[in-house]
DOTOR-920324 format. One line per 3 residues: number of its first residue (from 1); their letters; for each residue x, y, z of C-alpha. Coordinates in Angstrom, 3 decimals, always signed. Example, Ala and Ser with C-alpha at 12.3 -4.5 7.8 and 13.67 -1.06 7.14 Angstrom:
REM DOTOR-920324
1	as	+12.300 -4.500 +7.800; +13.670 -1.060 +7.140
//
This chain:
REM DOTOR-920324
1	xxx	-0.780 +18.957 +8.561; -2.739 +20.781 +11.491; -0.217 +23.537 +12.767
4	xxx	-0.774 +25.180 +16.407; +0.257 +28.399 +16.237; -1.380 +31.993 +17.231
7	xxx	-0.247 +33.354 +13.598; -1.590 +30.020 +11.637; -5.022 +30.567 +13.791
10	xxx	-5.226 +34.203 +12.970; -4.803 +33.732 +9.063; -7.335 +30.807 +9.191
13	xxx	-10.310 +32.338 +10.715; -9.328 +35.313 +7.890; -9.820 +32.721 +5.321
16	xxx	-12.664 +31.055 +6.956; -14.358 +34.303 +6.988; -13.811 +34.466 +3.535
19	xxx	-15.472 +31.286 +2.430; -18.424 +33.078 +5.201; -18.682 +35.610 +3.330
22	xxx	-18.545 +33.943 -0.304; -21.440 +31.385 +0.810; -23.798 +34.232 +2.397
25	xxx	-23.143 +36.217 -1.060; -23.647 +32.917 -3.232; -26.983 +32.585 -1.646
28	xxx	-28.237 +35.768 -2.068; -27.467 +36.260 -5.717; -28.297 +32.317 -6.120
31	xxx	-24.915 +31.078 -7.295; -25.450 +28.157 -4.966; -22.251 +25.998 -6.526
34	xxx	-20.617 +29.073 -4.828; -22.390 +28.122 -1.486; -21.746 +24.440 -1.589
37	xxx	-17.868 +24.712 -2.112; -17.740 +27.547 +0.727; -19.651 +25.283 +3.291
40	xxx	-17.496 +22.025 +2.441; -14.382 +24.404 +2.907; -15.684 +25.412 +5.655
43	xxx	-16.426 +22.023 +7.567; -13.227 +20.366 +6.309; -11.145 +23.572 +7.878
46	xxx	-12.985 +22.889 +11.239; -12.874 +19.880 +11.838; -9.914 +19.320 +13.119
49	xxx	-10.293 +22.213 +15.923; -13.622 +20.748 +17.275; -12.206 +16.771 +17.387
52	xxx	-9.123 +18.278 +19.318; -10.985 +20.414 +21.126; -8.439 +23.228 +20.503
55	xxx	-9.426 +26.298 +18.290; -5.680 +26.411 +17.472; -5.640 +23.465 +15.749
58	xxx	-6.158 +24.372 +11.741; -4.059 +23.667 +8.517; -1.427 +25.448 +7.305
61	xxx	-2.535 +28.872 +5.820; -0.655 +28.917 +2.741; -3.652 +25.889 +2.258
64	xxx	-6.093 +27.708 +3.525; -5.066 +30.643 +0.818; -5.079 +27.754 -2.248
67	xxx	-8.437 +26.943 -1.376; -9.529 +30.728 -1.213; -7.920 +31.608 -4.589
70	xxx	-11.089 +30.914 -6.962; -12.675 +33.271 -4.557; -10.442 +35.938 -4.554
73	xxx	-9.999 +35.452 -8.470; -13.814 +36.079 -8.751; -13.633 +38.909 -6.759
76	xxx	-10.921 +40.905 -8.798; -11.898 +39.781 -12.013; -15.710 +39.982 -11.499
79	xxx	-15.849 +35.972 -13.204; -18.425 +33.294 -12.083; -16.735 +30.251 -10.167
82	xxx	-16.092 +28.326 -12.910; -13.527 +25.062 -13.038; -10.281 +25.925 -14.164
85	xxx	-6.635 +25.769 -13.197; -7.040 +27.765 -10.170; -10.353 +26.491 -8.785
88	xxx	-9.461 +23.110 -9.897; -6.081 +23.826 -7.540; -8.512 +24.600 -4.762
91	xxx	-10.345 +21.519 -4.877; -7.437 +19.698 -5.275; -6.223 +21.487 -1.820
94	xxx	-9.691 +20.532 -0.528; -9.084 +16.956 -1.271; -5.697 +16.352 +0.082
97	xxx	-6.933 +18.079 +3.154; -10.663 +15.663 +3.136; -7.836 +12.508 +3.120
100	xxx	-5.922 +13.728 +5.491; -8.710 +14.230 +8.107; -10.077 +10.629 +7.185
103	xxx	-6.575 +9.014 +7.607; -6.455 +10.756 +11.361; -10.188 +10.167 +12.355
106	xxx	-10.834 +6.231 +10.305; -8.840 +3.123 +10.242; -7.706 +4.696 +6.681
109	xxx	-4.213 +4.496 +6.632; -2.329 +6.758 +3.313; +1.654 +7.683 +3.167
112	xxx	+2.233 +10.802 +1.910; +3.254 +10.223 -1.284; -0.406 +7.856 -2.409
115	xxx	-2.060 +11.077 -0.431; -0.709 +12.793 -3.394; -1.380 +10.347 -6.321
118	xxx	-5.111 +10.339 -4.734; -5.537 +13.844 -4.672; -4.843 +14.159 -8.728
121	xxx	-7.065 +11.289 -9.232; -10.076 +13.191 -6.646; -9.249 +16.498 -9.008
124	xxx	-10.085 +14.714 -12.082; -12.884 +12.439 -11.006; -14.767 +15.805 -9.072
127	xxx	-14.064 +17.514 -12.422; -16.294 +14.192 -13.789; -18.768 +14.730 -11.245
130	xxx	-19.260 +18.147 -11.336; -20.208 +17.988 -14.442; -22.220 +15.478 -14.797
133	xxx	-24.682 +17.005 -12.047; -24.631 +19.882 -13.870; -25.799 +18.414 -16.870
136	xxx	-28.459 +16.356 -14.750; -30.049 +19.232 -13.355; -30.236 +21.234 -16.666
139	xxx	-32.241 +18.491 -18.189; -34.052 +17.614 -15.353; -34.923 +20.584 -13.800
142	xxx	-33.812 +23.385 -16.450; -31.216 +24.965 -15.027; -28.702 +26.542 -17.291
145	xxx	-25.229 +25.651 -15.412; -24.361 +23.815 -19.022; -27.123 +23.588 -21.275
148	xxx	-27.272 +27.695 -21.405; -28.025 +27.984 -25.187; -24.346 +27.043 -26.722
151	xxx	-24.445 +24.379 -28.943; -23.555 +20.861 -28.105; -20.030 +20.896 -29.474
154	xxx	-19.271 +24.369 -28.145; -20.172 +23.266 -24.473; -18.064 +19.966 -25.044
157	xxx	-15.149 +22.085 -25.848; -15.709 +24.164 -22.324; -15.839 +21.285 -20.662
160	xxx	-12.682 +19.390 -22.329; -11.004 +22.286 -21.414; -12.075 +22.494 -17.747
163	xxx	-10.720 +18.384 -17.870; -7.317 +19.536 -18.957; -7.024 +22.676 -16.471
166	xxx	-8.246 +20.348 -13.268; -5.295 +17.919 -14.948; -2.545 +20.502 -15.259
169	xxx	-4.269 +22.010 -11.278; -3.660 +17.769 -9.933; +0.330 +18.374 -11.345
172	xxx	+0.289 +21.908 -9.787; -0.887 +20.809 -6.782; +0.865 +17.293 -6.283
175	xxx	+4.359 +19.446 -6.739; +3.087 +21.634 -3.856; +1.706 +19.435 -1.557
178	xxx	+5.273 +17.225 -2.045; +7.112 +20.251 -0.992; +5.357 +20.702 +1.772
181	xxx	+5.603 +16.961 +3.338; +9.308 +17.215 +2.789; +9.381 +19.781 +5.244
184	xxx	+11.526 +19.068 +8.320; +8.626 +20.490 +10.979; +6.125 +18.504 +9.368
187	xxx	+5.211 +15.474 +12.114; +3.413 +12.090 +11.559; +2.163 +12.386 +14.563
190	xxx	-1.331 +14.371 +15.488; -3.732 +14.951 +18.740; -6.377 +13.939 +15.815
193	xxx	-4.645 +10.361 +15.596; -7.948 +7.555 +15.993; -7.905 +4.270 +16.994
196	xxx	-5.009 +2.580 +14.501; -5.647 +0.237 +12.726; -2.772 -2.135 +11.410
199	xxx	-1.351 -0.965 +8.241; -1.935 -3.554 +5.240; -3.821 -6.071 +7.046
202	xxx	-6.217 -7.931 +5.300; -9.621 -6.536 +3.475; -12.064 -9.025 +4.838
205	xxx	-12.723 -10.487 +0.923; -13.237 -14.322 -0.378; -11.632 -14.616 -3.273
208	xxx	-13.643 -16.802 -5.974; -12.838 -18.384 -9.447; -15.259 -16.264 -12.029
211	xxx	-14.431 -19.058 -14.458; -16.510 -21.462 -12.510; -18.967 -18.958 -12.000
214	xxx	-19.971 -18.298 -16.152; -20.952 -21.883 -16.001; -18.865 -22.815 -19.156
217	xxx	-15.212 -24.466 -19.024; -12.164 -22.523 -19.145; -11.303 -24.383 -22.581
220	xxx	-14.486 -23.016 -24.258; -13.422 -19.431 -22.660; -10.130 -19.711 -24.257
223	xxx	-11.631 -20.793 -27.209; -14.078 -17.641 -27.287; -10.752 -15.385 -26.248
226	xxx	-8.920 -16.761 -29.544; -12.305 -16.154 -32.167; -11.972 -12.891 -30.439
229	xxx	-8.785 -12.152 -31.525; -9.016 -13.532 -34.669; -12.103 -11.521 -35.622
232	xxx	-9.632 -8.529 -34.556; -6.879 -9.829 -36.656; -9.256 -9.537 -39.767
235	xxx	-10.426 -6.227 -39.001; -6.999 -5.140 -38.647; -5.866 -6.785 -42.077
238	xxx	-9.636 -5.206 -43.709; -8.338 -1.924 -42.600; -5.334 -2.176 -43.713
241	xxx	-6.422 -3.464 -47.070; -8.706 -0.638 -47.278; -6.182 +1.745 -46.104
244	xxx	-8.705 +2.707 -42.965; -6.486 +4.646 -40.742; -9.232 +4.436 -37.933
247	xxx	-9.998 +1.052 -38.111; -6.038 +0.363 -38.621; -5.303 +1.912 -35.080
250	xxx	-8.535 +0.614 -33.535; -8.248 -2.745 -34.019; -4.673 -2.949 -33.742
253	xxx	-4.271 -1.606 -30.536; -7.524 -3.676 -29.154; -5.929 -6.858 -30.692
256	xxx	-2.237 -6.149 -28.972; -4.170 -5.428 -25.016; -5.831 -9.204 -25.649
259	xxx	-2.267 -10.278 -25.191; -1.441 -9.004 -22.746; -3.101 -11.169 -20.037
262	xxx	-0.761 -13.845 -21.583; +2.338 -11.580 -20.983; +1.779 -10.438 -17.110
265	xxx	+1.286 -14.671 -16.703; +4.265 -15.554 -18.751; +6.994 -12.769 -17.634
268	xxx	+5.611 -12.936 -14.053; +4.325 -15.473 -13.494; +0.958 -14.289 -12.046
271	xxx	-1.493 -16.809 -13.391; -4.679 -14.967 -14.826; -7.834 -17.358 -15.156
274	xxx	-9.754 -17.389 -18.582; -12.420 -15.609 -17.578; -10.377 -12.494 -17.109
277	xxx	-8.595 -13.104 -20.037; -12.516 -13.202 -21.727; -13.505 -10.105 -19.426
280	xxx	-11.073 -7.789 -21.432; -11.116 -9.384 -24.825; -14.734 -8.991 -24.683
283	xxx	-14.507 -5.142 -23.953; -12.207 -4.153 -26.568; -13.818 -6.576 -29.279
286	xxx	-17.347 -5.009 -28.659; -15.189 -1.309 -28.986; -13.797 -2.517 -32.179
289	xxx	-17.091 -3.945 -33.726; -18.818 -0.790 -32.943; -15.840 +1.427 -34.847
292	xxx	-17.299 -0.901 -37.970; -20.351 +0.142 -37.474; -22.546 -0.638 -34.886
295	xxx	-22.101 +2.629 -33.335; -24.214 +4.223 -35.960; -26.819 +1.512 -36.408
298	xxx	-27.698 +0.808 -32.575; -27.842 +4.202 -30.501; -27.178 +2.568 -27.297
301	xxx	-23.804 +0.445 -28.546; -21.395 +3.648 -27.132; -23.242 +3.120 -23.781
304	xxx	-22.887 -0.418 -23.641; -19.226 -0.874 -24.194; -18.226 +2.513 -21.782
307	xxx	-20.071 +0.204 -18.794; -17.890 -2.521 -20.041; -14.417 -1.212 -20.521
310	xxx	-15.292 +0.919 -17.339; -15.249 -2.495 -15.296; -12.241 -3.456 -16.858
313	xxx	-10.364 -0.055 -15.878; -12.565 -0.216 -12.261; -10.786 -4.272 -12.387
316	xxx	-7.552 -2.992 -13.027; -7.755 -0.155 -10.304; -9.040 -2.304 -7.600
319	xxx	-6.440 -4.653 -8.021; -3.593 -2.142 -8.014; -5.114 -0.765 -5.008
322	xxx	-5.460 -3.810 -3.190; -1.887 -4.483 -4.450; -0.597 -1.232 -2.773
325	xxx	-3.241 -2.215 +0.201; -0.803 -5.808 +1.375; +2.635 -4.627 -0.066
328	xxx	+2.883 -1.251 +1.276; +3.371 -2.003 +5.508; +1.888 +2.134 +5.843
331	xxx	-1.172 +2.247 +3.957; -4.035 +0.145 +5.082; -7.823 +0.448 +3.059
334	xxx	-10.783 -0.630 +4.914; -13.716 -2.222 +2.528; -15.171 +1.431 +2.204
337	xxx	-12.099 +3.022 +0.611; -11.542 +0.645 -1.835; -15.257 +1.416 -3.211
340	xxx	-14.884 +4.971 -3.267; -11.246 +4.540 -4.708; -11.933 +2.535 -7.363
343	xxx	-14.847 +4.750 -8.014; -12.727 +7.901 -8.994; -9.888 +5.799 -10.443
346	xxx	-12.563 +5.085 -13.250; -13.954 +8.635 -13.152; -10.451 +10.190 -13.376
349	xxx	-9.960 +7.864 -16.229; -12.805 +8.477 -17.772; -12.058 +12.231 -17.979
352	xxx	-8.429 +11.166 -19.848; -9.949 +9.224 -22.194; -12.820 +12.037 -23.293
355	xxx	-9.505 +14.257 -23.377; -7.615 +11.922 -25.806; -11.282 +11.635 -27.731
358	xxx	-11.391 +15.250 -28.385; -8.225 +15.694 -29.029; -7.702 +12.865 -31.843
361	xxx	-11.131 +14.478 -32.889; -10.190 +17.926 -33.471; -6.968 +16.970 -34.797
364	xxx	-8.294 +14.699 -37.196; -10.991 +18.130 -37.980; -7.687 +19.907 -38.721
367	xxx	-5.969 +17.435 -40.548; -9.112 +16.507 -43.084; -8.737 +13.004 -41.491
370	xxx	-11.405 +10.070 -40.159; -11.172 +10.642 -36.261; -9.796 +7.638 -34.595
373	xxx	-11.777 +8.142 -31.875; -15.064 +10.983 -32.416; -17.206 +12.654 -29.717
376	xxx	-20.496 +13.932 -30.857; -21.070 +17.305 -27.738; -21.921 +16.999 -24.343
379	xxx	-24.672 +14.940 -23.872; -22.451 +12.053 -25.497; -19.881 +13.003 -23.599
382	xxx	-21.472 +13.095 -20.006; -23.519 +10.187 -20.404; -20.237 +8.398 -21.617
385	xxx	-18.965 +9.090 -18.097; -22.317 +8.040 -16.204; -21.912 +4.533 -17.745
388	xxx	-18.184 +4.952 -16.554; -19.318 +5.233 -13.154; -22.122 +2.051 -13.208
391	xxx	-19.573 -0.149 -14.768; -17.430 +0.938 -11.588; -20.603 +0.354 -8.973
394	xxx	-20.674 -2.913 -10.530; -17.712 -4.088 -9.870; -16.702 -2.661 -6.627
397	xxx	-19.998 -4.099 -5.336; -19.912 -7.590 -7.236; -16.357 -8.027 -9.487
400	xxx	-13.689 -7.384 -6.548; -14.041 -10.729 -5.193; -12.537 -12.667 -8.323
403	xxx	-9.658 -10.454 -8.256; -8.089 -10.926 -4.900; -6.254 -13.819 -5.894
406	xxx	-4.667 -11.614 -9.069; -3.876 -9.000 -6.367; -2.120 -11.129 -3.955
409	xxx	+0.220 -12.673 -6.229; +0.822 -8.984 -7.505; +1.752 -7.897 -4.047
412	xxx	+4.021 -10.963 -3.412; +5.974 -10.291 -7.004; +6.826 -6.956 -5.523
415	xx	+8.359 -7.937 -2.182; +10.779 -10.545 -3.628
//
């Protein structure tokens, strides 16, 4: 990834002049999301010269030129820096290259190819981010990066559309950065390299029993999982009685993921306690009872189950994570990467699912349908995403612990 050459130094300090010049101009005309982007591109290209101690030692150009495009786009077409494919491709660049400098100087260990699956995910979740600190400092401190006199819906659709761009960018991008590790000059091996660390060795985690820890038995949490899904069931049949295409889909598609707990422990034969099986059931039942109604009559319902089906998704990430973490001899997360991994896991899923909201929503506008799913502007949708991230914090800083045991029997299905 860090090529010494005279040619590759030449055409990076060109570049890193560039992103100079772009922060210098950002601050003067105040475009300061211009600045920040320039001086993180900046650092990250670096980096790797002052650790080896070699001003020769920079990343490819043809990188250095992805991550200059939005800048050279703004300067022909005379366009703020705004997220779309081609920025979104240049923080996707930016990302692969962040990883790669943390593999080399941490006891992070990534093979290319989960380099490239994490660089789609950090395109999606920054898109999350982004936003939502835009939308945080125009109501906190009136700035007008969002809130610049549109109306709600007609920001929500800039934003959806920014989602899909960094989406179609992470694709982009992934194809590229594949192409390039299948080079034959590309080594493994770097004058960056840190102490190793051994790949999949053991995250330094106790794994616990949450069904001793919600101080009922696992019969009454059963019990609770099965009202659950009966109280689905009879939504289902009211909607179909009713002819409710919403509720139809809703509740039918909540009642089949209750199952499925029952299926990974059946078919393969990785034993999931009741109180995960509860955990889930819970999430999509509280979903299903606010598509009734509660989402009208109690304002902070939406809120409430995002934070909970976010810890199911931030659940379900850690564990494949941790899963990749022991089966996977070359990759090797210490306790810090799995927090800030499972973190954008949720984010980047979070941005999908405001994607599938809208477009089920619009759709259903065309149509002259109920929406399965609604969205009601911006502010709904970035404070949807907030409670995506706190159900995340909360479980990669309390929930990680019961799944360990669901992870290692994961890992040891896929070595036999």
């Amino acid at each position: 990834m860090f090529v010494k050459s005279r040619a590759n130094t030449l055409l990076s300090l060109l570049f890193t002049l560039v992103l100079g010049g772009t922060a210098y101009t950002g601050f003067v005309t105040g475009r300061y999301e211009s600045v920040l982007f320039s001086l993180v591109a900046i650092a990250i290209v670096i980096v790797p010269a002052v650790i080896a101690r070699d001003p020769t030692v920079t990343p490819p150009w043809y990188f250095l030129l992805l991550i200059c495009l939005p800048i050279l786009w703004d300067v022909r077409t005379g366009s703020s820096l705004q997220l779309g494919v081609v920025p979104s491709l240049s923080l996707a660049t930016l990302g692969l290259l962040l990883m790669v400098e943390i593999h080399y100087l941490t006891t992070l260990r990534l093979a290319p190819w989960f380099t490239i699956v994490l660089t789609g995910i950090f395109t999606l979740a920054m898109a999350a981010v982004l936003n939502i600190v835009r939308w945080i400092s125009d109501t906190l401190f009136g700035t007008t990066f969002l809130l610049n006199g549109r109306t709600q819906d007609a920001i929500n659709t800039a934003v959806m559309i920014e989602f899909v761009a960094a989406a179609i960018a992470g694709v982009i991008a992934g194809g590229i950065f594949y192409l390039h590790f299948q080079r034959p000059s590309v080594q493994t091996g770097s004058r960056l390299q840190a102490d190793s660390a051994t790949p999949g060795t053991k995250i330094n985690a106790q794994s616990a029993v949450l069904s001793d820890r919600l101080g009922i038995s696992p019969q009454r949490q059963r019990q609770a999982v099965r009202m659950m899904q009966a109280g689905l069931a009879l939504v289902f049949g009211y909607g179909l009685w009713t002819v409710q295409v919403p509720l139809l889909i809703n509740s039918g598609v909540a009642l089949v993921i209750t199952f499925v707990p029952a299926v990974i422990e059946r078919d393969y034969g990785i034993p999931i306690e009741p109180a995960l099986a509860l955990w889930l059931t819970g999430a999509v039942f509280l979903h299903v009872l606010g598509t009734v109604g509660l989402y009208g009559l109690i304002p902070a319902w939406d809120s409430l189950t995002h934070t909970l089906s976010a810890t199911v998704v931030a659940a379900a990430g850690y564990t494949f994570l941790r899963t990749i973490h022991l089966h996977a001899s070359s990759i090797h997360f210490p306790p810090w990467a799995m927090f800030v991994f499972t973190l954008m896991v949720v984010l980047a899923t979070g941005v999908v699912w405001e994607v599938l909201e809208f477009v089920l929503d619009r759709s259903a506008l065309l149509f002259g349908a109920d929406p399965v799913l609604a969205q009601h502007g911006i502010d709904d949708t970035i404070i949807d995403l907030i409670f995506n991230g706190i159900g995340s914090i909360l479980v990669a800083m309390w929930g990680t612990v019961y799944l360990t045991t669901v992870s290692k029997r994961l890992a040891s299905q896929l070595t036999q």
